[in-house]
Each structure stands twice: as structure tokens, then as C-alpha cells.
C-alpha positions, 0 to 999 in steps of 0.5 A: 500500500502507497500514499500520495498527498497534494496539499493547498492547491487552488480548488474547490474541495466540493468540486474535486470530491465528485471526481474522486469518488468515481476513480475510489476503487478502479484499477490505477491505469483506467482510473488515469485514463479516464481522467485524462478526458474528463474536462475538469481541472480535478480530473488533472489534478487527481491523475496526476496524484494518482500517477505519483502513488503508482510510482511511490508503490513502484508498480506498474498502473495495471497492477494497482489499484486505488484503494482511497482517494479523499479531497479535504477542505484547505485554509480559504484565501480571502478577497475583497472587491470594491463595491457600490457607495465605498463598500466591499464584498468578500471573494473566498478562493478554496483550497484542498488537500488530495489525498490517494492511496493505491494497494497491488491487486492481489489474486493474478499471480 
């Protein structure tokens, strides 16, 4: 069992946890194919975690498996713009840490 961790990228954790609970359990190499075309700035990032953690577990990708992957909440970076008569309305930009595990798939050899 491998770990990669991704921490304070700009995403919105709510956003990247629809992503991630499509590749939970899928096979390492389907699971990075078939974020490489999910039009999504989560799906790019995942994969690349995912990638990292086959490397971490040194195996290939079509014997790993993703056993977890967690999106948790990351400090929110606040802005402000200028509104009407001197006032000011906040921006919060989102960040997440990504967090995968993949095992090798026990049972072919």
C-alpha cells in the first residue's frame, strides 16, 4: 500500500470530491485514463496524484489499484472587491488537500 498527498492547491474541495469518488476503487491505469478526458481541472489534478502513488508503490498502473482517494477542505484565501457607495464584498478562493492511496491487486499471480 502507497500514499500520495497534494496539499493547498487552488480548488474547490466540493468540486474535486465528485471526481474522486468515481476513480475510489478502479484499477490505477483506467482510473488515469479516464481522467485524462474528463474536462475538469480535478480530473488533472487527481491523475496526476494518482500517477505519483503508482510510482511511490513502484508498480506498474495495471497492477494497482486505488484503494482511497479523499479531497479535504484547505485554509480559504480571502478577497475583497470594491463595491457600490465605498463598500466591499468578500471573494473566498478554496483550497484542498488530495489525498490517494493505491494497494497491488492481489489474486493474478
Amino acid at each position: 500500500m502507497s500514499k500520495a498527498t497534494l496539499k493547498f492547491i487552488r480548488l474547490s474541495p466540493n468540486k474535486a470530491r465528485l471526481i474522486a469518488r468515481e476513480v475510489q476503487g478502479m484499477n490505477a491505469e483506467l482510473a488515469i485514463a479516464s481522467l485524462e478526458f474528463t474536462p475538469n481541472k480535478a480530473a488533472k489534478v487527481i491523475s496526476k496524484v494518482v500517477a505519483s502513488a503508482v510510482a511511490n508503490a513502484g508498480l506498474e498502473p495495471e497492477e494497482a489499484i486505488v484503494t482511497s482517494c479523499r479531497v479535504d477542505k484547505g485554509p480559504v484565501l480571502k478577497r475583497f472587491i470594491p463595491r457600490a457607495r465605498g463598500s466591499a464584498t468578500p471573494i473566498l478562493k478554496p483550497t484542498s488537500h488530495v489525498y490517494v492511496t493505491v494497494a497491488k491487486i492481489e489474486g493474478d499471480k
